[in-house]
C-alpha positions in Angstrom: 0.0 0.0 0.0 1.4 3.2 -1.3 1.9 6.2 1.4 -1.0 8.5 0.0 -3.5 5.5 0.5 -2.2 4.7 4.3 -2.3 8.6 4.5 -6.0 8.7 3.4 -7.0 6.1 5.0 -6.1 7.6 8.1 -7.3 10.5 7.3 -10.9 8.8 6.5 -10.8 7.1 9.5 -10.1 10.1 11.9 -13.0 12.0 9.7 -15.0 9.7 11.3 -13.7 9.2 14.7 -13.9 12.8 15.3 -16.0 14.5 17.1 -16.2 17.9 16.0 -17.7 17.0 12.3 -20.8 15.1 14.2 -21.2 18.2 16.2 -21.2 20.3 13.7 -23.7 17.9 11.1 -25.9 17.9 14.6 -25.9 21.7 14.5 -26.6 22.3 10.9 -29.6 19.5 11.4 -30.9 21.1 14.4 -31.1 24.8 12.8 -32.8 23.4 9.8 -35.5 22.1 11.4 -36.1 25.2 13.4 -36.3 27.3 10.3 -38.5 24.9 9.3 -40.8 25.0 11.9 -40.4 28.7 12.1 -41.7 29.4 8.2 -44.4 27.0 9.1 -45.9 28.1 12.5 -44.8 31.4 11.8 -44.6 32.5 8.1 -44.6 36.1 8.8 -41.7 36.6 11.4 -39.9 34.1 9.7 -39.8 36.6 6.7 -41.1 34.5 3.9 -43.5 34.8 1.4 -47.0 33.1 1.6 -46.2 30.1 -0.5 -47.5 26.9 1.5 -45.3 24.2 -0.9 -42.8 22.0 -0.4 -40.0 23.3 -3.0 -39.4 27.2 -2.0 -39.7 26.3 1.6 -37.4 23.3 1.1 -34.6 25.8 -1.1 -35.3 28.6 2.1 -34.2 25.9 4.7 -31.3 24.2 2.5 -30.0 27.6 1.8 -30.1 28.7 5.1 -28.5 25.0 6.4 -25.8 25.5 4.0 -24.8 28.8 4.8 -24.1 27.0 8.0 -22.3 24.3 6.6 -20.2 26.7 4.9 -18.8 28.7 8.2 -18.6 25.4 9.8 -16.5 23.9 7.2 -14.2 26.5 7.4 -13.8 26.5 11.3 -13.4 23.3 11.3 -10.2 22.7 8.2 -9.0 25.7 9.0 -8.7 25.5 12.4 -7.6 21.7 12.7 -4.2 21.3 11.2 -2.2 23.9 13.2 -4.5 22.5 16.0 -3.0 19.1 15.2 0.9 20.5 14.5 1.0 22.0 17.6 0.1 18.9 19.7 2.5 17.3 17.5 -0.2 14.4 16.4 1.2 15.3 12.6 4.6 13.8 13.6 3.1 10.3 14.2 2.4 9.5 10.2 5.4 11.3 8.8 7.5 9.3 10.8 5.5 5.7 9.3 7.4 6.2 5.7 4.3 8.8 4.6 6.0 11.6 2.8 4.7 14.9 3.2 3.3 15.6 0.2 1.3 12.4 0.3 0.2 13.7 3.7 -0.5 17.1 2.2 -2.9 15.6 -0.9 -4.3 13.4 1.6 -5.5 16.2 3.9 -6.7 17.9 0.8 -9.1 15.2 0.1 -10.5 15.3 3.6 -10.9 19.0 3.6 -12.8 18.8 0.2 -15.1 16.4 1.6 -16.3 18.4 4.9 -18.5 21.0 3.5 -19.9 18.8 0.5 -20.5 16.5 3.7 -21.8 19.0 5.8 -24.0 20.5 2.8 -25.2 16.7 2.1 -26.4 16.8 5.5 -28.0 20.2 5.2 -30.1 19.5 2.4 -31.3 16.2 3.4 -32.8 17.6 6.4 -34.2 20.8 4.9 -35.7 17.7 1.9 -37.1 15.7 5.1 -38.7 18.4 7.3 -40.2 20.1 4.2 -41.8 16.9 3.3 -43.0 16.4 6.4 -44.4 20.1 6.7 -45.6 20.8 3.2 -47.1 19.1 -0.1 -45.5 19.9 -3.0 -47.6 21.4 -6.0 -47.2 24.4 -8.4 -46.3 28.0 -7.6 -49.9 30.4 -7.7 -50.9 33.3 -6.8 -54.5 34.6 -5.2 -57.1 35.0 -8.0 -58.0 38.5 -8.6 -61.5 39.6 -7.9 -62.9 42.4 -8.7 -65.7 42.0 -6.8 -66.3 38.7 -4.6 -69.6 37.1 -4.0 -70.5 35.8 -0.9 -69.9 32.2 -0.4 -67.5 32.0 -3.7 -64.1 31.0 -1.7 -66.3 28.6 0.1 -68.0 26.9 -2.6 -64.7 26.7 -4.9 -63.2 24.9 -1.7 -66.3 22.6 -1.0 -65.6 21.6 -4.6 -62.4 21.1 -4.5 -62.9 18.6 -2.0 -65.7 17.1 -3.3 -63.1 16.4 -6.4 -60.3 15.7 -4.6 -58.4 18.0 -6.7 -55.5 20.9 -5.1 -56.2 24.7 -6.0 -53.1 24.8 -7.6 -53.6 22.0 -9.4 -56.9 23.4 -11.1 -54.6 26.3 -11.7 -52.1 24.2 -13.8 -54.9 23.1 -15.3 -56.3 26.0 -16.8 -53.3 27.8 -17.6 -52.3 24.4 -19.9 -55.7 24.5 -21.3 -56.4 28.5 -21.9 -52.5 29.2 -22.2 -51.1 26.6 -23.9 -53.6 25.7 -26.3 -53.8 21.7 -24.3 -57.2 19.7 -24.8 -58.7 19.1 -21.7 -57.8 15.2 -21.7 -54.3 16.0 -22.4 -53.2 18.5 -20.2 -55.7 16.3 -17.1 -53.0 13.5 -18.0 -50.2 15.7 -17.6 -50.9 16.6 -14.6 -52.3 12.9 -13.3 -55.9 14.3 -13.0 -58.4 11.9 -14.1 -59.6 12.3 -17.8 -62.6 14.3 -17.4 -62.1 16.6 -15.2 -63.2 19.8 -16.1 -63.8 23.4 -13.9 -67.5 24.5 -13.8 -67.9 28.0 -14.6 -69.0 29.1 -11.8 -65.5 28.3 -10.4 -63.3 30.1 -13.0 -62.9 33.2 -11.1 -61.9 31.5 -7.8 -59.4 29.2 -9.5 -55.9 30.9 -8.4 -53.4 32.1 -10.8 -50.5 30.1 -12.1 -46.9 31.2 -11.7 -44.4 28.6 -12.4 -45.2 24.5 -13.0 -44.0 22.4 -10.6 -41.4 21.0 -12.7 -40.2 24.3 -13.9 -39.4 25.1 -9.8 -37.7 21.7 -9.2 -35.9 21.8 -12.3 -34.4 25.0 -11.2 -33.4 24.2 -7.5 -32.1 20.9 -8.6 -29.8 22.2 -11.0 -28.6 24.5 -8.6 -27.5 22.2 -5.9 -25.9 20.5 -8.6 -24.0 23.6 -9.4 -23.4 24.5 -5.3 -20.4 21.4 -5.6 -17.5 23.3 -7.7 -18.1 26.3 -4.6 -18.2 24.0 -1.7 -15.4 21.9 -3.1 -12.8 25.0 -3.2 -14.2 26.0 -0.3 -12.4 23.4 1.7 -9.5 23.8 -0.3 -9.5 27.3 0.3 -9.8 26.5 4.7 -7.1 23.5 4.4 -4.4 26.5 2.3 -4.8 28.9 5.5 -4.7 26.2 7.9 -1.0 25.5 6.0 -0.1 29.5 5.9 -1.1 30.4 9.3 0.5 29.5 12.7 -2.5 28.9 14.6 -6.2 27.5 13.9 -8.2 30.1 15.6 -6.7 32.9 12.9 -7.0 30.6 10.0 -10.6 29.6 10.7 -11.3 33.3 11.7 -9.6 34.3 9.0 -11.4 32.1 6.2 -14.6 32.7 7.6 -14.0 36.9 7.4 -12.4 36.8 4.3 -15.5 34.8 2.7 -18.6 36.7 4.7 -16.8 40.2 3.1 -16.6 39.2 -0.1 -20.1 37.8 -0.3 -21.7 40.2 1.9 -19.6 43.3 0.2 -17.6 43.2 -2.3 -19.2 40.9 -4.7 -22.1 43.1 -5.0 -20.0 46.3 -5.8 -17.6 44.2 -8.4 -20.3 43.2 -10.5 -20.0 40.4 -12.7 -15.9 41.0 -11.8 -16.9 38.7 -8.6 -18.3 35.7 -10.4 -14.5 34.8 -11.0 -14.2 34.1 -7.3 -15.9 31.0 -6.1 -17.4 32.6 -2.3 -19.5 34.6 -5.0 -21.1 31.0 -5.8 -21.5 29.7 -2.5 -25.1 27.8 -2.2 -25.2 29.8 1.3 -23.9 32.9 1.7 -22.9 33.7 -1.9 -24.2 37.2 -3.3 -24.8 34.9 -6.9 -26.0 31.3 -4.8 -28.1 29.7 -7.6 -30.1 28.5 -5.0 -30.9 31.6 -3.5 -32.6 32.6 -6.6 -34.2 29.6 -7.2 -35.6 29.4 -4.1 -37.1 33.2 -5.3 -38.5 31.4 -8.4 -40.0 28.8 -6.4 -41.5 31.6 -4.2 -43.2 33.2 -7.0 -41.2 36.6 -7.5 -41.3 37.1 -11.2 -39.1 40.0 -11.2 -36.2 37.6 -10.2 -33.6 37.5 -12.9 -31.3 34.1 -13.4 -27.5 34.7 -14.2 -27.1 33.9 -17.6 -26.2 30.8 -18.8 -23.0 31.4 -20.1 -21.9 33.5 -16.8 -23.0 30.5 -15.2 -21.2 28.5 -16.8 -18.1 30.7 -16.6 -18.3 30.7 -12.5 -18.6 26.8 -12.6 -15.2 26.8 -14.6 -13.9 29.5 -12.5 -14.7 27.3 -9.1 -13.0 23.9 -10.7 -10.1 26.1 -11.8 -9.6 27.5 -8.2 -10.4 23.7 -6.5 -7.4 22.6 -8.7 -5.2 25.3 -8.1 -5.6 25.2 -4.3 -5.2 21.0 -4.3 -1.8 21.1 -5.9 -0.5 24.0 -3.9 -0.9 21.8 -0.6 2.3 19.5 -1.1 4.1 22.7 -1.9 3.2 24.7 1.0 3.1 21.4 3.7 7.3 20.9 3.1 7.8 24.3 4.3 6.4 24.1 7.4 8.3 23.3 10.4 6.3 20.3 11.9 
C-alpha cells in the first residue's frame, strides 16, 4: 500500500472518529429544522413569502442549512491542522514512511469532503422536514376579484374537495388548457388528473393564478444544488491553504470565515460580474450569486427575479473547478515548508 492510500485512509478514518464533524452535522440539522418549523408556525416573522409548498420552503431551509455548513467547514479545516501541529499528532504518520506531500494531498481530500458533507447533510434535512411540513404542487398566486360574491371561496373549496383535486392543481390546469392551447384530456394527464375533469364555470374566477409548473421550480433548484459542488469543493481547499499558511487555527478559521462573509456580503455586490470569478460569489449559502438563493425566489413566485445567464454561469462553474485545482496542488508545496 502506497503512502497517499495509508495517509487517506487515516485521514478517512479520523474523519470519522472525530467529534467535531458530528457536532457540527448535529448543529446544521438542528437549525434546519427550526427554520422549518419557524416558516411553518410562523410564516410572517420568519420573513417568507405566503407560499405553503414544499420546493421554496425546502430551497429557504437548505439555503439557510448551507450557509451553516459553509462557516462550519471553514472553522473546522481551518482550524484543525495547526491545532493538530502543535500537539505534535502530525509527527506520528510522517515518521511511518508517509512523505509529506502524500500527507498534504491526503488532507486535501478530507478537507474537500467536509462542506460537501456537511452540505449533504444540510439539504437532506431541509428535503425531510419540508416533506414532512408541506405538499409539494405548483407556484400560484390569489385570484384576482374584482368583486367577490359571498360564499364564492367557500364553494370553490367545498368543490375542491368534493373532487379531490388541489387549487393549484386546477390552476395548472387552466393555464395548460387557456395558455397553452392543451385539450382538456391531455393536459388532465399531464398533470395525473383523471380524464374528465373539467372546472364548472361558476369556479373560473376562484381558481388561483399560475406562476411557475411544478417542474419548472424543481428543475431550477435541482440544478442548482448541482451547481453549489464546484463552490463547496474549493471552499475546503480554500480553509485547508490557510490552515498551512497560518501558525494557529483560531486565525486561520477566523480568517477564512472573514475573508468569505466580506466578499459575499460586500464586495461581490459592488464588483459586478468582476466577482463571479471568485468561487465565495457562488456559494449555495452565503454567496451574493448562490443559484439556489434565486431559485428558491423562483419557487416563491417573485417574477421579477432575474437568473445569471447561462454562459456566466457556466463561466463561474469553470472559474470554481479552476480555483479547486489550483488550491489542491499547492498543498504538497506549501506542507514541506512548514516546520512540523
Amino acid at each position: 500500500m502506497t503512502g497517499f492510500r495509508r495517509a487517506l485512509n487515516g485521514e478517512l478514518f479520523a474523519l470519522k472518529r472525530r467529534r467535531g464533524p458530528r457536532l457540527a452535522a448535529l448543529f446544521v440539522v438542528l437549525a434546519v429544522f427550526l427554520r422549518l418549523a419557524w416558516a411553518r408556525w410562523l410564516p410572517a416573522a420568519a420573513g417568507g413569502s405566503t407560499q405553503a409548498n414544499f420546493w421554496p420552503r425546502f430551497a429557504e431551509a437548505a439555503a439557510f442549512g448551507l450557509g451553516l455548513a459553509e462557516l462550519a467547514s471553514l472553522v473546522l479545516v481551518g482550524g484543525l491542522l495547526p491545532r493538530e501541529i502543535g500537539l505534535g499528532a502530525v509527527r506520528d504518520p510522517l515518521t511511518r514512511r508517509i512523505s509529506r506531500p502524500a500527507f498534504a494531498l491526503a488532507r486535501a481530500l478530507t478537507a474537500l469532503l467536509c462542506p460537501l458533507l456537511l452540505g449533504a447533510t444540510a439539504v437532506a434535512a431541509a428535503a425531510a422536514g419540508a416533506a414532512v411540513l408541506w405538499d409539494g404542487g405548483h407556484v400560484v398566486s390569489a385570484p384576482f376579484l374584482a368583486e367577490e360574491e359571498p360564499g364564492a371561496r367557500e364553494a370553490f373549496a367545498a368543490w375542491l374537495e368534493a373532487e379531490g383535486v388541489r387549487a393549484d392543481q386546477a390552476a395548472a390546469w387552466l393555464h395548460l388548457v387557456e395558455d397553452e392551447g392543451l385539450e382538456p384530456a391531455a393536459a388532465a394527464d399531464r398533470l395525473g388528473l383523471p380524464p374528465a375533469f373539467t372546472i364548472p364555470d361558476e369556479y373560473y374566477a376562484s381558481v388561483p393564478i399560475l406562476v411557475f409548473l411544478e417542474e419548472e421550480v424543481a428543475g431550477g433548484i435541482l440544478a442548482a444544488l448541482r451547481q453549489a459542488v464546484a463552490p463547496l469543493v474549493a471552499l475546503g481547499l480554500f480553509a485547508f491553504l490557510l490552515s498551512l499558511l497560518l501558525p494557529t487555527g483560531a486565525l486561520a478559521a477566523g480568517l477564512g470565515a472573514l475573508l468569505v462573509v466580506l466578499f459575499s456580503l460586500f464586495l461581490a455586490p459592488e464588483l459586478g460580474e468582476t466577482a463571479g470569478r471568485v468561487f465565495a460569489d457562488w456559494l449555495p449559502g452565503i454567496g451574493h450569486d448562490s443559484a439556489l438563493q434565486i431559485a428558491r425566489r423562483v419557487a416563491d413566485g417573485f417574477t421579477d427575479t432575474v437568473a445569471p445567464d447561462p454562459g456566466r454561469i457556466a463561466a463561474g462553474q469553470t472559474a470554481c473547478w479552476l480555483e479547486a485545482a489550483i488550491l489542491f496542488l499547492a498543498a504538497p508545496c506549501l506542507l514541506p515548508r512548514r516546520r512540523l
